[in-house]
C-alpha positions in Angstrom: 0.0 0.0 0.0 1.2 3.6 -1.2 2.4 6.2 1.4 -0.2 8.7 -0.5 -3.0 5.8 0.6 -1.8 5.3 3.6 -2.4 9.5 4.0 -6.3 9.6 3.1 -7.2 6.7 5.2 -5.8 7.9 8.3 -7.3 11.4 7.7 -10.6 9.9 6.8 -10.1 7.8 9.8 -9.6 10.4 12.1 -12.2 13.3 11.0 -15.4 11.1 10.8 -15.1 10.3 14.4 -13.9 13.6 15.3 -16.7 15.1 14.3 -19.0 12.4 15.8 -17.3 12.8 19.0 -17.8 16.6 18.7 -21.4 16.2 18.0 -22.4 13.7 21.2 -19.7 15.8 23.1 -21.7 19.1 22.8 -24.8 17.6 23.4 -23.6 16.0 26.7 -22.2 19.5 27.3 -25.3 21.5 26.9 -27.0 19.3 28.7 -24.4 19.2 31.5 -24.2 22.4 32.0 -27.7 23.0 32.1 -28.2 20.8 34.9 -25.1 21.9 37.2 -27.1 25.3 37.1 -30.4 24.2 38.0 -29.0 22.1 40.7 -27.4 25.3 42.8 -30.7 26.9 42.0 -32.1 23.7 44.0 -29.8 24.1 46.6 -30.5 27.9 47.1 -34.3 27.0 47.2 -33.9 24.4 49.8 -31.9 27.2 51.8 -34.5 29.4 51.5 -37.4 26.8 52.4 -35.4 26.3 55.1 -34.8 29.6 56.3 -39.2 30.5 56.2 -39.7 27.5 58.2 -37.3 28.4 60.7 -39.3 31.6 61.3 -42.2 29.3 61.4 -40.8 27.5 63.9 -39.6 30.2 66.3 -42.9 31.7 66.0 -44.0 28.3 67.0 -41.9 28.2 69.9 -42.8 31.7 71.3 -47.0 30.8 71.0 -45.8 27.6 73.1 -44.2 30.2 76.2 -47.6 32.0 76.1 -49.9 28.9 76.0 -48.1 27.7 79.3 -47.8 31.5 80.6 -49.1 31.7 84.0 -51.3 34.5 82.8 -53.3 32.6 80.4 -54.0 29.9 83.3 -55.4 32.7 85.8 -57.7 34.1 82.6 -55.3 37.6 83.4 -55.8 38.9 79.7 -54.4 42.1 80.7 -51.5 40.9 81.8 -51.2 38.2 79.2 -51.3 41.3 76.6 -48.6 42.8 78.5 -46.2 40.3 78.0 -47.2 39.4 74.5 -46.6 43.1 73.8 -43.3 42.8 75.3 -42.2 39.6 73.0 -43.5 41.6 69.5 -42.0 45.0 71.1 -39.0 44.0 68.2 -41.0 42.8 65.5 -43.6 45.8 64.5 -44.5 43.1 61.2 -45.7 40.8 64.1 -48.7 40.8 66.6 -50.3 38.1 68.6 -53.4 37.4 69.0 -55.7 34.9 71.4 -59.3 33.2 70.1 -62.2 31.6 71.8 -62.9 28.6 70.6 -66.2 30.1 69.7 -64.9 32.5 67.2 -64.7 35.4 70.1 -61.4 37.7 70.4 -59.7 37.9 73.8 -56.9 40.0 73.1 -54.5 41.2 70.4 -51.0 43.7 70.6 -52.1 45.3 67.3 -54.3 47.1 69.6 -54.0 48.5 73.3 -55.9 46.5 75.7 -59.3 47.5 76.3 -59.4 48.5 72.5 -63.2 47.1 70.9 -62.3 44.1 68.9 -64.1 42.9 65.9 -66.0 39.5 66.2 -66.0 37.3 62.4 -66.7 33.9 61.8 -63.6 31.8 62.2 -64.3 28.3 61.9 -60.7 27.1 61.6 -60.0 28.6 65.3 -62.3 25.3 66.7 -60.6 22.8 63.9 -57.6 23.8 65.8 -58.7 23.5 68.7 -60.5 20.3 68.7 -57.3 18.4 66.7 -54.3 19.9 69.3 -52.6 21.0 66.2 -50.6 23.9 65.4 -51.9 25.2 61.7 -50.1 27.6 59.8 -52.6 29.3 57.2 -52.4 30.6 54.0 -53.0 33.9 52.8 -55.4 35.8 54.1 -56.6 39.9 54.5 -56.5 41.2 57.8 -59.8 42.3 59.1 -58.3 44.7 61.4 -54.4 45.1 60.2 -56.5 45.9 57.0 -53.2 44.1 55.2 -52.1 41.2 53.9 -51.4 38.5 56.2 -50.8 34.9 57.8 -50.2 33.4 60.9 -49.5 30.9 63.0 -52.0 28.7 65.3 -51.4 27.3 68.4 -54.0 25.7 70.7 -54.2 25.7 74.7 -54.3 22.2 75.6 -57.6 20.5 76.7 -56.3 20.2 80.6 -56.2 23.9 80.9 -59.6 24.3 81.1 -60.6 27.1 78.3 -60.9 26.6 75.0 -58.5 29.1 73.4 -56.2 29.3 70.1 -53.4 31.5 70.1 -51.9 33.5 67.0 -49.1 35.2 65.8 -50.1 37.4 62.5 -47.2 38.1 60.4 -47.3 40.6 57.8 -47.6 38.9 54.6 -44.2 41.0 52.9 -42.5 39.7 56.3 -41.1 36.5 54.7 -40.1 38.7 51.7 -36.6 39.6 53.7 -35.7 35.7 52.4 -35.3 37.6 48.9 -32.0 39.4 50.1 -29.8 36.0 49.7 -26.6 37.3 48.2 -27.1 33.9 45.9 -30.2 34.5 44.4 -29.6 36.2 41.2 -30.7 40.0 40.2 -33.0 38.9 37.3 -34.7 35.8 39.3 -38.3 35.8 40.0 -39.0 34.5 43.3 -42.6 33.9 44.8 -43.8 32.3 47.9 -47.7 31.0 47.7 -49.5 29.1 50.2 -51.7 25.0 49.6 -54.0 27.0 47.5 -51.5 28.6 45.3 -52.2 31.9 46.7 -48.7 34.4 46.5 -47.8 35.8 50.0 -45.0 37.1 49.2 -42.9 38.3 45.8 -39.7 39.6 44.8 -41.1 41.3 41.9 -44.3 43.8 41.3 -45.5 42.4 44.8 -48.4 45.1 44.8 -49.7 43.5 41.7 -49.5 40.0 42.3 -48.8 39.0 46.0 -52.7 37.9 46.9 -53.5 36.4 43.9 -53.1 32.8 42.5 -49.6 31.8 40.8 -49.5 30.2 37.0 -51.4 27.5 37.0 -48.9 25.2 35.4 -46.6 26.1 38.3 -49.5 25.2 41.5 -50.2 22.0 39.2 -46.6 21.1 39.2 -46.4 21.4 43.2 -49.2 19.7 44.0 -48.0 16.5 42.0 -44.8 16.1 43.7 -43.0 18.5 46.6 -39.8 19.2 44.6 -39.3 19.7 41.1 -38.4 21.8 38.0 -41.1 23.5 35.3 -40.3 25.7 32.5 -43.1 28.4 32.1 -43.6 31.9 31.4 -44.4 34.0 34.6 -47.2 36.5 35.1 -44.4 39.4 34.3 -44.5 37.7 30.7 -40.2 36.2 31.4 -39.7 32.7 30.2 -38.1 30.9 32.8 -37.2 27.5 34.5 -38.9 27.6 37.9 -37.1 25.7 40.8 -40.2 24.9 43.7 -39.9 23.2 46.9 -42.5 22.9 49.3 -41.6 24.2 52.6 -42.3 20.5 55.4 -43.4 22.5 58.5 -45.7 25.7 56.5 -46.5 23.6 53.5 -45.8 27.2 51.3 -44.4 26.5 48.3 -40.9 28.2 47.5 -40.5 29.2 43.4 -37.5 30.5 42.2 -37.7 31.3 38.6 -34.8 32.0 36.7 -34.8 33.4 33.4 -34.4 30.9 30.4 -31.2 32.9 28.7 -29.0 32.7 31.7 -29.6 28.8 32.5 -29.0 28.5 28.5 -25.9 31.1 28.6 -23.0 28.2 29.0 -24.7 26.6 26.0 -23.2 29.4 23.9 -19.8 28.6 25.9 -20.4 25.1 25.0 -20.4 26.1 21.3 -17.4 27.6 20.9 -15.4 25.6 22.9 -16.7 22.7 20.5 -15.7 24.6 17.3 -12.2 25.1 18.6 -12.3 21.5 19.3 -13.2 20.6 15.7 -10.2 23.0 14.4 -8.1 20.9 17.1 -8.9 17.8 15.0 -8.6 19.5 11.8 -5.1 20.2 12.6 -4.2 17.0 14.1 -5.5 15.1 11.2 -2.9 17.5 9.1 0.1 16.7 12.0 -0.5 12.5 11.4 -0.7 12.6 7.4 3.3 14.1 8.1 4.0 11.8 10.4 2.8 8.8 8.2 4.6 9.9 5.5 8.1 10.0 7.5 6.7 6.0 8.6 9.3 3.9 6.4 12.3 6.0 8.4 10.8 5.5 11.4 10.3 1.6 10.6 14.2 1.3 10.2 14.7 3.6 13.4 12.6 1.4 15.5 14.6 -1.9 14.7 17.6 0.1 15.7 16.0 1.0 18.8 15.3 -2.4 19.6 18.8 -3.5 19.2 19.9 -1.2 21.4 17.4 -1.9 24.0 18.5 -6.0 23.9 21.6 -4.8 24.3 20.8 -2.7 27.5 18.4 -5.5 29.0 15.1 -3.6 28.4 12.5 -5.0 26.4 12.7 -3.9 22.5 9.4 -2.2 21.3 6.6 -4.3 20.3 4.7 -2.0 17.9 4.4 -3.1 14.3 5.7 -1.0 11.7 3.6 -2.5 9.0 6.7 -3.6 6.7 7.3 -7.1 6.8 11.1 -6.8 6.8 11.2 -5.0 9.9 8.1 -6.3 11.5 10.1 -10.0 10.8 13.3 -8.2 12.5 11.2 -7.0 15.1 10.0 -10.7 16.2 13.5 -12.1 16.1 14.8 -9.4 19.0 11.4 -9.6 20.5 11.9 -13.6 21.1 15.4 -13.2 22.4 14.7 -10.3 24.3 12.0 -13.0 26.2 14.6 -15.6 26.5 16.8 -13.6 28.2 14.1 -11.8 30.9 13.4 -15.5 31.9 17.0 -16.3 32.1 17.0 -13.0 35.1 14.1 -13.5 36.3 14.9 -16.9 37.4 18.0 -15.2 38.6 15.9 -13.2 40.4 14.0 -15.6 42.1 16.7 -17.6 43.1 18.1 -14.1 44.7 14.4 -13.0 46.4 14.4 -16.7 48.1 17.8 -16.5 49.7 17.1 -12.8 51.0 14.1 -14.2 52.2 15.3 -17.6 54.5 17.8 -14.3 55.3 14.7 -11.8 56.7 13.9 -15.5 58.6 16.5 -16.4 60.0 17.1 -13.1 61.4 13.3 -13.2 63.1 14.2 -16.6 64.5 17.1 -15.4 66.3 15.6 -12.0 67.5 12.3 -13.6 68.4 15.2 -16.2 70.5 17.0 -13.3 72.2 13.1 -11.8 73.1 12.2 -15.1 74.8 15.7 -15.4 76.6 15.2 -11.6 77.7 12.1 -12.7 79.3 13.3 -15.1 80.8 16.0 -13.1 82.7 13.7 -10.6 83.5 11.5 -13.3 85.0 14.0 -14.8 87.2 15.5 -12.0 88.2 11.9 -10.8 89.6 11.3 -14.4 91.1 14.7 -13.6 92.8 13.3 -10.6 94.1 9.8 -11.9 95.3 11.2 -14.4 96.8 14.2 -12.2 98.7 11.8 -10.1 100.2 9.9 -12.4 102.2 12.5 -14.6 103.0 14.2 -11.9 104.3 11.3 -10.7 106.5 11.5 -14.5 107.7 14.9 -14.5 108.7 14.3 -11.3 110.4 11.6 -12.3 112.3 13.1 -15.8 113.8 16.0 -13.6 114.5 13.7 -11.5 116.9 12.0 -14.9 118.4 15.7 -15.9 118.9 16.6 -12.5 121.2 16.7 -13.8 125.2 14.1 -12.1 126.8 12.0 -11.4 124.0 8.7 -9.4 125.0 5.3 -11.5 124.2 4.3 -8.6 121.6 7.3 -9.0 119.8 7.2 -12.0 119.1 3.6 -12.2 118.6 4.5 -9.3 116.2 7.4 -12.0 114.6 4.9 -14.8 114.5 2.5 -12.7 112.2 5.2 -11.3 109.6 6.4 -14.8 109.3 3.1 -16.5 108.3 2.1 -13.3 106.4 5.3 -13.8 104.6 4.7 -17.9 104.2 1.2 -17.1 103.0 2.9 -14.5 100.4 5.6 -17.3 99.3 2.5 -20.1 99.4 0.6 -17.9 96.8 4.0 -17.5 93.9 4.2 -20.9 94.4 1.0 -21.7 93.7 0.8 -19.2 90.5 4.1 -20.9 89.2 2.6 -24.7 89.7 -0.9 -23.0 88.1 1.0 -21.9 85.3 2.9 -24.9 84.3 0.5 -27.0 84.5 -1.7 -25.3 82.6 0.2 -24.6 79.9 1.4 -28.5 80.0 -2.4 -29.4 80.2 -2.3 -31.0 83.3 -5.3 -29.7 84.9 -8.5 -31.2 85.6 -11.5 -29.5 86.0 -14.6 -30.7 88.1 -17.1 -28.6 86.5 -20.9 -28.8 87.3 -23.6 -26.1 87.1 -23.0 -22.9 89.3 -24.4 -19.2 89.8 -21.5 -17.4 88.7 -23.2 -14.2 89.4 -24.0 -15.6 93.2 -19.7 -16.9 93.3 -19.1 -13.2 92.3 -21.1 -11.5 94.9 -19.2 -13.9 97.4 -15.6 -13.0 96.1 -16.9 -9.1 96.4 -18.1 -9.3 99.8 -14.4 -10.9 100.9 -12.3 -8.2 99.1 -14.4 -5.7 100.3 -13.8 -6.5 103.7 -10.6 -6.7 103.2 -10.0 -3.5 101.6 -11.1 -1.7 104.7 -12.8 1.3 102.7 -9.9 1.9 100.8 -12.0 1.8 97.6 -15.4 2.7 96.7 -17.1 -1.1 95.4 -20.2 -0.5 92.7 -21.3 -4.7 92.6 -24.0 -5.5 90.1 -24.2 -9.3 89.5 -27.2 -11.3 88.2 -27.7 -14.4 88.4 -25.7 -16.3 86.0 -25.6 -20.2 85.8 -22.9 -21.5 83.5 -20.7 -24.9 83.6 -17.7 -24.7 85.4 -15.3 -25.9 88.3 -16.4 -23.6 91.3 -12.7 -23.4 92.5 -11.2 -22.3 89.7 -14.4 -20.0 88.8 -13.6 -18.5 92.2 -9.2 -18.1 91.8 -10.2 -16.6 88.8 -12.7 -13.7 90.2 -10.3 -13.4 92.9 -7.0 -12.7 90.8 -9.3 -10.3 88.9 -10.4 -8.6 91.9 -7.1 -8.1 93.3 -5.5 -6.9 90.3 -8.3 -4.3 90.3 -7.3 -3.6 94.3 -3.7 -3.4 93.5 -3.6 -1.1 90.4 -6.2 1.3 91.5 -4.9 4.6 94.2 -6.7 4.6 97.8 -10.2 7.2 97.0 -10.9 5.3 93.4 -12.9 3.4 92.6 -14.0 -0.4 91.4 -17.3 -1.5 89.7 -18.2 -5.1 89.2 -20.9 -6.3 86.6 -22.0 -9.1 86.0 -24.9 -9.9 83.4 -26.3 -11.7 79.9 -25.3 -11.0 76.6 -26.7 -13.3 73.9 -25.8 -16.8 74.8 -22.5 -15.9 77.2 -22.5 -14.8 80.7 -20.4 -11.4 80.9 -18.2 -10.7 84.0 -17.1 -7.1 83.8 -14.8 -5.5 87.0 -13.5 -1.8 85.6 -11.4 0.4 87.9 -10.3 3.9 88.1 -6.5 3.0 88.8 -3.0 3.3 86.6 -4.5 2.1 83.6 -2.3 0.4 80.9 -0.6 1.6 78.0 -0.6 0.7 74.4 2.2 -1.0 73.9 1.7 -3.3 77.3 -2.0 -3.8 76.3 -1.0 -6.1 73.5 0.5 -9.2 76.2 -1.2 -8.3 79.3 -2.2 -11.5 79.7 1.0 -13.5 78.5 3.3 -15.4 81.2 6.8 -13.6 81.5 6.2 -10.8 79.3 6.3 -7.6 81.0 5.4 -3.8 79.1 7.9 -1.4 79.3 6.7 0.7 82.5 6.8 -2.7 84.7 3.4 -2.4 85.9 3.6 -6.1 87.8 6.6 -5.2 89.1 6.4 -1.8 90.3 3.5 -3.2 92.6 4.6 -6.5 93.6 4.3 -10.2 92.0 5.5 -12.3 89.3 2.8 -11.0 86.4 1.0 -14.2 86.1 -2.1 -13.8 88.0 -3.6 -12.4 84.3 -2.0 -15.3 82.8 -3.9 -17.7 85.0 -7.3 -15.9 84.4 -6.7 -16.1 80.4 -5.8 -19.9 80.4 -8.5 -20.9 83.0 -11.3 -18.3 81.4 -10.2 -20.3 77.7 -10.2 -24.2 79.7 -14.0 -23.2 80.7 -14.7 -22.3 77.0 -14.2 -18.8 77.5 -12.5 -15.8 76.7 -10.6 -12.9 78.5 -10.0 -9.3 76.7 -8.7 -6.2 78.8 -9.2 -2.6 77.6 -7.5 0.9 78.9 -7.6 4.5 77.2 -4.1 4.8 78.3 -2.4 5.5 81.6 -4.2 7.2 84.6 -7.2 6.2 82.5 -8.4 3.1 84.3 -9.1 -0.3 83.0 -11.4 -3.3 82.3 -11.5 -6.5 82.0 -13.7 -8.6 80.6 -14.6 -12.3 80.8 -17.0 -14.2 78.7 -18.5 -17.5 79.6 -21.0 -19.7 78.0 -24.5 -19.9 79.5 -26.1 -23.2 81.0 -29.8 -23.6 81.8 -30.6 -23.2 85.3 -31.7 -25.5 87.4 -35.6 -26.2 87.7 -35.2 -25.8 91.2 -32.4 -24.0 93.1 -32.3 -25.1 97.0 -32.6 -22.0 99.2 
């Protein structure tokens, strides 16, 4: 195929869809465009619907202060229009005024009190009344305002006594002040108009129109749905799109019409961007016929890219040039270039594997020198624990020893050596628990128990044994679940005194205990030292200790978590511990499967 060919089919190819794309393109544009503008219209109406019913609202609120006045309830109109005068003293657009069920007038701050008051058939004051509704009406003339109005309805309740409506008038042009949003355009026509499609209030020749009923295409619209978009010519004779939205708490209707050239302005934008576009293609289609007729050099210059690149390691270029002697070049470098790259990436491989039994190896060893760290961190505590109350042994049979020792000493001796016995008894104890637990040498003698009841027990002891130190909150239900009553109970008590231990004399300790789906929950929460983040993690693991020592700045060997974990997970449970972070307290809870209590529990 010619060169010259080659030139009109690529141009052909390239205008046709140009201009197709240009077409759609414009289209989509218009119509883009147009929406994105009657969507911040939306938005500024729904700001503006908004705003009316917040007045509403407020209006609302201030009938609700008078309707529970103290006046009202002693029938004290005078005073009653005293104070409603006070509240409208601001707003000379506002008035308030209180109905009789009957139709009757009792007061109204348009007037002075005493002021002769016309009586007119108001049927909607006993609707109000007799549904406990506040209304909000529509447009309507004041009889004595002689003006155009609305207001809001409010009705006494029933348990007062009297059957009276209270109402706060508003001067129709009130709601008008919405207008002033710095977003609503210069040229927009902007009406409010009530259910029956009455205007109460308009931006534009408002002495003409506001009292009379809106296009008819536009009330048709809002009635059929609450939100929405009509095209239509107003009553000033301006085509426009008119954005409505119905207010939810007045039911007005919000219409902000905005002239049909300014939604339709970016469409003219839209056009000449697209007929820049099309000169774009133009001169692209002009830059490819050059480049396709330099193609043949650029065939011959692409096969001695590709050597070079085989030379290099990179992969040569797999674009065809269309000539068969090249294109045949091209596949011969192409398929050594592929021999080689799986010749180095086998290399590779071989390289990635031995870095990785590397990156092993040296996690082995420094997960090694964690566990040997711990373990001379362990011992040396044991050391300690064990020091101290050996050493309070020794001293006290050193004192029994003394000739002549006094009776109080060595009553005194006596006690710090079985104290201290007791103390050694329990590490002992922890360190056989432990082992054997881990080893799986313990047998439990499980049967059905009140865990809530065991709890209560364990509480009551501490307690005592606190002494006051700590305020105790106890709530425990009664919880029957499957397990040995022994180790139910070493395991409340480690909790318990990890919670005494940890928390400063004056705090406090709440115990819970209660249901949760199909598990019994034991919760105990204090107000002590709290834990940090990085001790958190393996509070509960044997011989691990977090970085501030928290076992061993108060005492003991840091297993009695460890034994509640293993025990809680032999019973089919499960342990978790949560702190915000030091001084922040802790809890700890524990999670036990239900059992079905007893028919009968002896008393």
């Amino acid at each position: 195929m010619k060169a010259r060919t080659y030139l009109i089919l690529m141009a052909a190819a390239i205008l046709v869809p140009a201009a197709l794309v240009a077409s759609a393109g414009l289209s989509r544009l218009l119509d883009s465009e147009r929406e994105s503008r009657i969507r911040s219209v939306q938005e500024t109406g729904r700001a503006t619907a908004l705003l009316i019913d917040r007045e509403i609202a407020v209006a609302e609120a201030s009938l609700r202060g008078i309707v529970n006045s103290e006046a009202l309830r002693r029938g004290d109109f005078a005073q009653l229009h005293r104070e409603a005068s006070a509240m409208n003293a601001a707003t000379p657009w506002s008035w308030t005024l209180l109905m009789h069920r009957s139709g009757k007038p009792m007061l109204n701050t348009l007037v002075p009190w005493g002021a002769p008051l016309p009586v007119f058939s108001a049927k909607w004051v006993g609707e109000v009344y007799d549904t406990q509704n506040t209304r909000v009406s529509g447009y309507f003339f004041g009889t004595l305002a002689h003006r155009p109005t609305i207001s809001v309805d409010v009705p006494v309740p029933r348990r007062f006594g009297e059957p009276y409506v209270v109402s706060q008038i508003f001067d129709a042009s009130y709601f008008a002040r919405v207008f002033r949003d710095p977003a609503i355009g210069p040229g927009w026509v902007i009406t409010i108009f009530d259910a029956n499609g009455i205007a109460i209030a308009r931006n534009r020749n408002a002495e003409e129109l506001v009292g009379k009923p809106v296009r008819p295409e536009l009330y048709r619209a809002s009635r059929r749905q609450p939100n929405g978009i009509v095209r239509h010519t107003t009553l000033d004779g301006i085509d426009v799109y008119s954005v409505y939205t119905r207010a939810p708490l007045s039911g007005w209707t919000l219409a902000i019409g905005v002239p049909a050239p300014e939604i339709e302005a970016r469409a003219r934008t839209a056009t000449v961007y697209a007929a820049l576009s099309l000169l774009g293609m133009m001169g692209l289609a002009t830059a490819i016929a050059v480049f396709l007729a330099k193609r043949l050099s650029m065939s011959l210059d692409q096969a001695r890219t590709a050597a070079q690149a085989l030379a290099s390691g990179a992969a040569p270029p797999c674009a065809p040039t269309r000539v068969a002697e090249v294109d045949m070049l091209l596949d011969g470098l192409r398929h050594t270039s592929a021999d080689l790259a799986r010749e180095r990436g086998a290399r590779q491989r071989l390289q990635d594997e031995r870095e990785a039994l590397l990156r092993s190896e040296h996690e082995a060893r420094r997960q090694a020198e964690a566990q040997s760290k711990a373990k001379d961190s362990f011992l040396a505590m044991l050391g300690h624990e064990l020091r101290n109350p050996l050493a309070a042994i020794a001293g006290a049979i050193q004192a029994l020893d003394l000739p002549d020792v006094k009776p109080e000493l060595a009553q005194h001796a006596r006690a710090i050596g079985r104290r201290q016995v007791c103390h050694l008894t329990r590490i002992v104890d922890d360190l056989l628990d432990v082992r054997r637990i881990l080893s799986g040498k313990v047998d439990l003698r499980r049967g059905r128990l009140d865990a809530g009841a065991l709890l209560h027990r364990c509480c009551e002891t501490r307690t005592l044994a606190d002494a006051g130190a700590h305020a105790w909150q106890v709530d425990a239900a009664s919880l029957w679940i499957d397990a040995d009553p022994t180790r139910l109970e070493q395991i409340f008590d480690n909790l318990l005194h990890n919670a005494i231990k940890y928390t400063p004399q004056g705090g406090t300790i709440a115990v819970r205990a209660h249901a949760d789906g199909g598990d019994a929950v034991i919760e105990v929460s204090d107000t002590g030292v709290g834990i940090d983040a990085d001790t958190l993690p393996t509070i509960f693991d044997a011989l691990v200790q977090g970085p501030t020592g928290i076992d061993r700045a108060q005492g003991g060997l840091g297993l009695g978590l460890a034994l509640v974990r293993e025990l809680t997970a032999l019973h089919g449970g499960s342990a978790a511990a949560y702190s915000a972070g030091p001084d922040m307290g802790s809890t700890f809870t524990l999670r036990f499967p239900l059992a079905e209590a007893p028919a009968q529990v002896p008393g």
